[in-house]
C-alpha positions in Angstrom: 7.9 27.0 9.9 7.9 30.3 11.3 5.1 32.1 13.9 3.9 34.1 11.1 3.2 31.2 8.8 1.6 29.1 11.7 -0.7 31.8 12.2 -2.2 31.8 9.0 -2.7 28.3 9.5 -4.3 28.5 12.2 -7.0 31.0 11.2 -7.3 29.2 7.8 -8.3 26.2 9.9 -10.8 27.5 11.5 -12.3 28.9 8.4 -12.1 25.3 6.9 -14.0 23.8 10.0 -16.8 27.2 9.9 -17.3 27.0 6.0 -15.8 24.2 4.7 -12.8 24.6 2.6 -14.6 25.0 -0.8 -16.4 28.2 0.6 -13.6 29.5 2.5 -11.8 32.0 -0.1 -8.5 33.2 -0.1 -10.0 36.6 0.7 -11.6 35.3 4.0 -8.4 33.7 4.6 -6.4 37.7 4.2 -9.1 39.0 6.2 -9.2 36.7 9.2 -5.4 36.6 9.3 -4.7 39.9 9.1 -2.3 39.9 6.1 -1.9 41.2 2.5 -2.2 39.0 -0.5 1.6 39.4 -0.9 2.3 38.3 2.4 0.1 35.0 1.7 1.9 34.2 -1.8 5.3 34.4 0.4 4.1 31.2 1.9 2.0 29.4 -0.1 1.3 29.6 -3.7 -2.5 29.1 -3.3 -5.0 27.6 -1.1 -4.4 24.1 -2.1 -0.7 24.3 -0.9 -1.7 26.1 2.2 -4.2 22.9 3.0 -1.4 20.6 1.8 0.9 22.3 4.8 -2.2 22.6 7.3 -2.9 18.8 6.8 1.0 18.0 6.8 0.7 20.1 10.1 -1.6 18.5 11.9 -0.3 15.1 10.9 2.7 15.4 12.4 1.4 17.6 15.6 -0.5 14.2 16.3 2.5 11.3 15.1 4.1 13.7 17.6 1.6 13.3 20.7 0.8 9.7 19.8 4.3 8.3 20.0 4.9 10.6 23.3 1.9 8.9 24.8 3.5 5.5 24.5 7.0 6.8 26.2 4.7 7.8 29.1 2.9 4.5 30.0 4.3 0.8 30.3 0.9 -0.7 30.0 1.0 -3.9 27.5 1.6 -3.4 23.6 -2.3 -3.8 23.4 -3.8 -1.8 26.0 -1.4 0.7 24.7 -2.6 0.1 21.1 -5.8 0.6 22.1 -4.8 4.2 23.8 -3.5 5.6 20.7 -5.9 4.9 18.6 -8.5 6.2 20.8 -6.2 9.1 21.0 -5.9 9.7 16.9 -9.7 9.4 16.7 -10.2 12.1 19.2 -7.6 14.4 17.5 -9.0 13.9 13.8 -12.7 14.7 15.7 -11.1 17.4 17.5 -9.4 19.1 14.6 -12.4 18.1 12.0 -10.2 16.3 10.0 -12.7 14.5 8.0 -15.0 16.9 7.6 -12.2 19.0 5.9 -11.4 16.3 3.6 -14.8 15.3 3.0 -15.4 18.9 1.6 -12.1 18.7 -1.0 -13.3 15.4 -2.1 -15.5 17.3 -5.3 -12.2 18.7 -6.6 -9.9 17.4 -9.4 -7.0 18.5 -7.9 -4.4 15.6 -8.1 -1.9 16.7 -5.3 -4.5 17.1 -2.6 -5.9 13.5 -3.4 -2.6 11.8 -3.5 -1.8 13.3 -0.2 -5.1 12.1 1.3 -4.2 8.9 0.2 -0.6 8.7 1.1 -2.0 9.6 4.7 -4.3 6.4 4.6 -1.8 4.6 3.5 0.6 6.3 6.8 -2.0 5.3 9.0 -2.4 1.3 7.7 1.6 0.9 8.3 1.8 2.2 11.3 -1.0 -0.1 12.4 0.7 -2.9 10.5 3.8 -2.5 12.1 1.9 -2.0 15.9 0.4 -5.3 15.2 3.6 -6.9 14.3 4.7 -5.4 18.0 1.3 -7.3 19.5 0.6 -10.4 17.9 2.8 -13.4 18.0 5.5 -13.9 15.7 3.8 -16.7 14.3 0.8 -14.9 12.6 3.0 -12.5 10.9 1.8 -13.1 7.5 -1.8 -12.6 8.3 -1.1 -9.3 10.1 -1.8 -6.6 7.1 -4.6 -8.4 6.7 -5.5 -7.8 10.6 -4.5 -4.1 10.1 -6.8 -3.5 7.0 -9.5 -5.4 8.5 -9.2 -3.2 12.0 -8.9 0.1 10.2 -11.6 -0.8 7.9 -14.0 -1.9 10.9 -13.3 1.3 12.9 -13.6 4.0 10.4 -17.2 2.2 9.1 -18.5 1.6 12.9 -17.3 5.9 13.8 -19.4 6.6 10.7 -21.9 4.6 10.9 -22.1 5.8 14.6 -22.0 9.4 13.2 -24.7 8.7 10.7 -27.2 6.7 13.5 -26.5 9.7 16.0 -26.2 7.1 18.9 -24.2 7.5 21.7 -21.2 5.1 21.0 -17.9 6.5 22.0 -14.9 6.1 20.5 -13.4 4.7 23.0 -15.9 1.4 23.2 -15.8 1.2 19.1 -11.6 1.0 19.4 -12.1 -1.6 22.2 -14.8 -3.4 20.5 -13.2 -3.6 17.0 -9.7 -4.4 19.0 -11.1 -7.6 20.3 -13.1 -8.9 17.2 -9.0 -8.7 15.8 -7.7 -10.5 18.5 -10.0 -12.8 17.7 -9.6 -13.7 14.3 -5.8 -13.5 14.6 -6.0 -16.2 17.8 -8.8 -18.3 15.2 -9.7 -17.2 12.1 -6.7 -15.4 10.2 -4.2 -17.5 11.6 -4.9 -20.8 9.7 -5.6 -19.3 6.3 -3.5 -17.9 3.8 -3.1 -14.0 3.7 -5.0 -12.0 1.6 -2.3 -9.9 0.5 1.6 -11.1 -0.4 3.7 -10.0 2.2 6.6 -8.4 -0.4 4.0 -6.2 -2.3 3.1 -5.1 1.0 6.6 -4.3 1.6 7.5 -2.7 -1.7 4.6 -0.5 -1.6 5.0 0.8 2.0 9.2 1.1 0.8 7.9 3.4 -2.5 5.3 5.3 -0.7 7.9 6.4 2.6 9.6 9.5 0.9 6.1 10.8 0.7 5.9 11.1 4.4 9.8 11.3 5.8 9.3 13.5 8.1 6.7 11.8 10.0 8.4 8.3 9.4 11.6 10.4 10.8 9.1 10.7 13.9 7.8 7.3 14.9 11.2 5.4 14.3 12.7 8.1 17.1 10.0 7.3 19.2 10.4 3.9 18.7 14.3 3.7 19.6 13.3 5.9 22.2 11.3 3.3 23.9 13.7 0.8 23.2 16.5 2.1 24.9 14.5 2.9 28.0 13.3 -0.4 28.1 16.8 -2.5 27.3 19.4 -0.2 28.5 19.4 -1.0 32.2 22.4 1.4 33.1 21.0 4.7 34.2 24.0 6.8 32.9 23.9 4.6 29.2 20.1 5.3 29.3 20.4 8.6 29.8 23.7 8.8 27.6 21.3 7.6 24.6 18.2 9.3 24.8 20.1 12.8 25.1 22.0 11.7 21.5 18.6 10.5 20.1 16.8 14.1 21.2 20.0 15.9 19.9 19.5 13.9 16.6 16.0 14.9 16.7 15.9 18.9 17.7 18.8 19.3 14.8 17.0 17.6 12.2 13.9 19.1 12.5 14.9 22.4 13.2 13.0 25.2 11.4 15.6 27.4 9.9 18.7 26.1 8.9 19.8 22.4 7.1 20.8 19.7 9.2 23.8 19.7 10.2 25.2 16.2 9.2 28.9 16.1 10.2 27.4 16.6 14.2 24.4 14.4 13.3 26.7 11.8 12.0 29.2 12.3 14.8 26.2 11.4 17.5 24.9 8.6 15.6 28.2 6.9 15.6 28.2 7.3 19.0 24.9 6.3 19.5 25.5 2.8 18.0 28.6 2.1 20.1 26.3 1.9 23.2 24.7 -2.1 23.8 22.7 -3.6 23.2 21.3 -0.6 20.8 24.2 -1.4 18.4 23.2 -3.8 15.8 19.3 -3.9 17.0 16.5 -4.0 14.9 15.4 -0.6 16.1 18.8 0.8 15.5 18.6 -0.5 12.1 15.7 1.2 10.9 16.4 4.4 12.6 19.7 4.5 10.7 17.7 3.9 7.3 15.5 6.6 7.8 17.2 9.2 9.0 19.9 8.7 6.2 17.1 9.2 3.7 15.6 12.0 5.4 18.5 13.7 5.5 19.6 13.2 1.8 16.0 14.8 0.8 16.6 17.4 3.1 
């Protein structure tokens, strides 16, 4: 995405936090950005695509930060949990998130709707697969149920906290609902049978990922990331990897030209040569997406 196109972005999302998207008109969008209505039509075909690419934007601006905050801390998978959810929460108040979705909610317009929902549904895995990282192996069945319970229990205590006007901070409702999870995964959850079969779980999450590759691309290099820095005890190795990984990274999401894959493919087989990242689970998955990111690409 070039300057120019982030630019219009920008001032379209301020318009969609001032007057709401349904008031904001193309018009307003022209005149705040500074542009003709041919220069707008070079980028987006109307203002539904242009909220599709803000939304994408800002999606990936915060998979970005979130998965950066985790390489900076070595606090416990939960306390570090905990962090970045209370981080997302602040971002989507931050960047009125909600209340721009709340406002295209009235429309009949399929793409924006399905996106919204593909975004839930990003949201759910990645606190699925966070929980898989926290809780003990053992409770592995019940842990979408966890994830659907915690996201469910946040999202209503934030609104209802919203709608009462009290002075409940995000940061207590993340912890509170945390521990209510903890919980029922240590009591409750554990010695029931799960709500939900594990393989439609799976084949859902496996239809829904092309949807979002780009941001999937993100967390599973962040999660190799942290892997190699916290298995690869050999300074030069460690170092060795994570330049290969950020090489991968930079040329694959670079703005203006197509991946190069002979040099992507040329690190990567380096990459995997280095133990004990060969063979790992987080190798494994890394592979898998990037190939399909790359092949839609």
């Amino acid at each position: 995405m070039n300057k120019k196109q982030q630019d219009i972005l920008e001032e379209a999302h301020k318009l969609f936090i001032e007057k709401g998207y349904l008031d904001t008109s193309i018009q307003d969008i022209l005149e705040r950005s500074s542009i003709s209505k041919g220069t707008f039509y070079k980028y987006f075909s109307s203002k539904s695509e242009l909220l599709l690419s803000l939304l994408s934007t800002l999606q990936e601006s915060m998979i970005v930060k979130r998965e950066k905050l985790a390489d900076e801390h070595t606090d416990s998978d939960c306390h570090m949990f905990e962090k970045q959810m209370i981080f997302m929460m602040h971002f989507i108040a931050e960047n009125n998130i909600s209340k721009i979705i709340e406002t295209t909610l009235v429309l009949n317009e399929r793409k924006i709707f399905r996106y919204i929902e593909e975004l839930k549904i990003s949201t759910l895995n990645w606190i699925y697969k966070r929980f898989q990282q926290i809780f003990p192996k053992g409770n592995y069945p019940q842990l979408f149920d966890g994830a659907v319970l915690f996201d469910g229990m946040l999202n209503n205590v934030l609104r209802t906290n919203k709608m009462l006007n009290t002075s409940l901070t995000i940061e207590h409702a993340v912890r509170y609902c945390m521990e209510h999870i903890k919980g029922m995964m240590e009591k409750e959850i554990g010695n029931k049978d799960p709500l939900f079969d594990e393989k439609v779980i799976a084949s859902l999450f496996e239809e829904r990922k092309d949807e979002h590759s780009s941001t999937e691309f993100i967390r599973v290099t962040a999660a190799l990331k942290r892997f190699v820095k916290n298995n690869v005890a050999d300074e030069t190795k460690q170092k060795e990897c994570l330049e290969f990984i950020t090489f991968i990274y930079d040329e694959v999401l670079q703005d203006n030209a197509s991946p190069r894959k002979f040099i992507i493919n040329s690190s990567l087989s380096s990459l995997e040569q280095i133990e004990p990242v060969t063979g790992s689970d987080e190798m494994e998955e890394y592979k898998r997406v990037l190939t399909k990111f790359i092949r839609n690409s």
